[in-house]
C-alpha positions in Angstrom: -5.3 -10.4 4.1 -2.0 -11.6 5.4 -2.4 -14.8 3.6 -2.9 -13.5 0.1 0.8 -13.7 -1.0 0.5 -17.5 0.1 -2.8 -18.8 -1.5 -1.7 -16.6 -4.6 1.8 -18.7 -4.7 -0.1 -21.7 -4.1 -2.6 -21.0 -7.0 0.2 -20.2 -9.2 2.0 -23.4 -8.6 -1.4 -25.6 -8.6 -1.4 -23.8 -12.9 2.1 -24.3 -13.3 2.2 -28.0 -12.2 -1.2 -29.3 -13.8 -0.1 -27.2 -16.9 3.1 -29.2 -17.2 1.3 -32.5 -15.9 -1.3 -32.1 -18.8 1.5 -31.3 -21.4 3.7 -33.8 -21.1 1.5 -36.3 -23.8 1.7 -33.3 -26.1 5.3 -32.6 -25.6 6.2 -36.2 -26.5 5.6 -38.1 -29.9 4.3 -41.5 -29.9 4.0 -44.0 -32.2 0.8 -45.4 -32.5 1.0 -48.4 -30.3 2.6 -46.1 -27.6 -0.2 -43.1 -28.0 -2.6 -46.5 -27.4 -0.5 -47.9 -24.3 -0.5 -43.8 -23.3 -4.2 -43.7 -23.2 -5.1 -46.7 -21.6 -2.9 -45.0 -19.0 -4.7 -42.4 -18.7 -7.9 -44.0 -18.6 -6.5 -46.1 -15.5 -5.8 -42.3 -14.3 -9.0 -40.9 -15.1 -10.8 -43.8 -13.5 -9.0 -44.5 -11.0 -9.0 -40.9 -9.4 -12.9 -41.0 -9.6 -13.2 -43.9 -7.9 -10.1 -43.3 -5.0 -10.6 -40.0 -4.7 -13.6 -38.0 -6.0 -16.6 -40.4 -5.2 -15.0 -41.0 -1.3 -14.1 -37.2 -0.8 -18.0 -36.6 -1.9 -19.0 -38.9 0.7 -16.7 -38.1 3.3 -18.1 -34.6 3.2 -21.3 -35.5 3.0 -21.4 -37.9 6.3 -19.4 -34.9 7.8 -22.0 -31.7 6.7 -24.6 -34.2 8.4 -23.2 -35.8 11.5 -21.4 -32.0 12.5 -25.2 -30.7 12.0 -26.8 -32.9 14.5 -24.2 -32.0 17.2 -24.4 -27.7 16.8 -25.2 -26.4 20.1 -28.8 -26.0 20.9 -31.1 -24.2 24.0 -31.0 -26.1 26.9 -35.3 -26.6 26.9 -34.5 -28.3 23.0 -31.5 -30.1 24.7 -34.1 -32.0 27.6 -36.7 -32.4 25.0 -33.6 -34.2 22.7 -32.8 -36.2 26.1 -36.6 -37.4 26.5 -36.7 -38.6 23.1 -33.9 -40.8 22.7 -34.6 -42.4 25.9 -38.3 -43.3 24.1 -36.4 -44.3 21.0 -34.5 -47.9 21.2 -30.8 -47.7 21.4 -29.9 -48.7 17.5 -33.3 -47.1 16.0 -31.8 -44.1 15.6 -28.6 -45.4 14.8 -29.7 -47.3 11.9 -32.1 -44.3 10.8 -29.1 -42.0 10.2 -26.9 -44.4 8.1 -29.9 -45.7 5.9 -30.7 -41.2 5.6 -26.7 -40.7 5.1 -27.1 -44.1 2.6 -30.1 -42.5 0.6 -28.5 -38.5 0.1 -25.5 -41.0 -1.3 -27.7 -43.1 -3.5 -29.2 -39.5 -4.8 -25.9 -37.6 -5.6 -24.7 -39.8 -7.4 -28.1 -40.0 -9.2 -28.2 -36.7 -9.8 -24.9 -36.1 -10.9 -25.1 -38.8 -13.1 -28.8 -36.8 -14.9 -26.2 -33.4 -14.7 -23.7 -34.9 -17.3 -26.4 -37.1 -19.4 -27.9 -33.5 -20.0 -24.8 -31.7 -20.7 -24.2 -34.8 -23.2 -28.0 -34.1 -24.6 -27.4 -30.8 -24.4 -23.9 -30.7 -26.3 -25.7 -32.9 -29.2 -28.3 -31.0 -30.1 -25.5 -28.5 -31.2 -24.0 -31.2 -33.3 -27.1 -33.1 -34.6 -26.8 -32.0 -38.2 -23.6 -33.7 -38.5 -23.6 -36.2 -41.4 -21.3 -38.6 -39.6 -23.2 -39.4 -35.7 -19.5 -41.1 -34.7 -18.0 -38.1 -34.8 -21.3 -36.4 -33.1 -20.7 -39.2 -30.3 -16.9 -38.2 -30.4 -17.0 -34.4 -29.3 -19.8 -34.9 -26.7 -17.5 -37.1 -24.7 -14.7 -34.8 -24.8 -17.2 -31.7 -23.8 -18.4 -33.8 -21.1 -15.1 -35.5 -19.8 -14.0 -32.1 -19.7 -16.6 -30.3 -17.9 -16.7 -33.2 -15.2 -13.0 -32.8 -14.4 -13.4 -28.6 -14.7 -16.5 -28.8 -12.0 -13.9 -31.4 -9.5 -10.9 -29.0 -9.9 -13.2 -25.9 -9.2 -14.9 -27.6 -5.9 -11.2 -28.3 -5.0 -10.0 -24.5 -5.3 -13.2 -23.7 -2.7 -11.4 -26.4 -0.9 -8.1 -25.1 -0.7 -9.4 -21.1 -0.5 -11.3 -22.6 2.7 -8.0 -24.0 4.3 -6.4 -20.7 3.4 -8.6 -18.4 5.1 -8.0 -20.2 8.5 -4.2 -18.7 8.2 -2.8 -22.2 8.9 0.2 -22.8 7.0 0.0 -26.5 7.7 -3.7 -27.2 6.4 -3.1 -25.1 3.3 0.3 -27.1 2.5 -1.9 -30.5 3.1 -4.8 -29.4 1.2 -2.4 -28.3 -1.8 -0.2 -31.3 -1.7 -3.6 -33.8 -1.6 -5.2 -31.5 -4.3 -2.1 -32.4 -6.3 -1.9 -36.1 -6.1 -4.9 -36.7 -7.7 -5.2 -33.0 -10.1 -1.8 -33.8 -12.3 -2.6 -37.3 -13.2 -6.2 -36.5 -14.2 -4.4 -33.5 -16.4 -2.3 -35.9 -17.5 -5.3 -38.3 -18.3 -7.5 -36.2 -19.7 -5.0 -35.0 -22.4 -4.2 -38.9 -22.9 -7.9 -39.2 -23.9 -8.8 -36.2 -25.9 -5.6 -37.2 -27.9 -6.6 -40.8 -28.5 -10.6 -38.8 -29.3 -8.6 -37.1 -32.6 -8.9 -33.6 -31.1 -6.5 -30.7 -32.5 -3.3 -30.4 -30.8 -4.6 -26.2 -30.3 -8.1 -27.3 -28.9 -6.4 -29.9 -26.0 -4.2 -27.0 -24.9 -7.0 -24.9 -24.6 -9.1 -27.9 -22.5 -6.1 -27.9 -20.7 -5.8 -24.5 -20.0 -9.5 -24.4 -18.4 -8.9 -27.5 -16.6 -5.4 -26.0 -14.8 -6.9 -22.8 -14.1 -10.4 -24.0 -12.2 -9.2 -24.9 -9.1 -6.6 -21.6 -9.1 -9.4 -18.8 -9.7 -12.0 -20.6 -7.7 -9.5 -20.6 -4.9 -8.6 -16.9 -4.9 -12.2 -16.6 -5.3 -13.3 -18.3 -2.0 -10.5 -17.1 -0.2 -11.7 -13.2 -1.1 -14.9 -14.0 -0.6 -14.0 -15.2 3.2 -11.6 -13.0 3.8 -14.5 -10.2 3.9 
């Protein structure tokens, strides 16, 4: 438990920044055509950390779980029946078969988390089906679900980070933190841009802010505990 002073340092900066991140569209007033200019911002932001960072870290540890998989040590009677195999199988057959499985699990996360937020959007509308007005309806499902999306990230990001803590390496913890960073304040910063533009209260975006900044913090302590038993 000699690390527990650091990670809990680390989680309290990870709140403190992405608080201040999130805040700062809040803090400032815009006109109208700046508040506009503001949110196409932090669309850019929103999008472009899905697409630079969340869909290639996905993928990155998915082609690692895999390919680390096939190379654990094994018996040495399962090692020469390995060897007679692949000296059956042609030299790019099984090649080619891993990348088109690694391809497919791909193809299906992203299916499947695609079918996780439709249903949360479902799910979110049935609470507000009565409405008389469906634009407004259509409004607060997208700020549940933009929400929620970013909350899950920032959570699997604290596991990340309690991971790299548990190893007592100051220098992976500092490089987890710092790439956590780069992409978690301008997705604060983005998603308060966007619930803004939405016509949510100024008291309900702190709040969405609040449970965004303090995901990746509690699930960090979290993993690091649970490790650290």
């Amino acid at each position: 438990m000699d690390d527990f002073p650091s990670i809990c340092l680390l989680s309290l900066a990870m709140l403190v920044a992405c608080y201040v991140a999130g805040i700062i569209p809040l803090a400032v007033n815009f006109s109208e055509e700046r508040l506009k200019l503001v949110t196409v911002l932090g669309a850019g932001l929103l999008c472009g950390t899905a697409l630079a960072v969340i869909v290639p870290e996905g993928v990155h540890a998915l082609y690692e779980d895999i390919l680390e998989g096939k190379h654990h040590p094994a018996s040495e009677m399962q090692h020469v029946m390995e060897s007679e195999k692949v000296a059956k199988i042609p030299a790019g057959h099984e090649h080619g078969h891993d990348h088109s499985r690694l391809h497919a699990y791909i193809g299906v996360s992203l299916v499947l988390g695609f079918v996780f937020m439709l249903l949360v959007d479902q799910i979110g509308s049935s609470h507000v089906h009565s409405t008389d007005d469906p634009e407004t309806a259509r409004s607060g499902n997208s700020k549940i679900t933009t929400t929620l999306g970013l909350v899950v990230h920032a959570a699997a990001d604290g596991v990340a980070l309690g991971a790299a803590a548990s190893t007592s390496q100051t220098s992976v913890q500092l490089i987890v933190f710092v790439a956590i960073m780069l992409h978690k304040a301008p997705a604060a910063f983005g998603l308060v841009s966007f619930l803004m533009h939405a016509g949510l209260e100024r008291n309900r975006i702190r709040k969405h802010l609040l449970v965004f900044a303090l995901a990746a913090p509690v699930m960090s302590m979290v993993t690091y505990l649970g490790l650290s038993k």
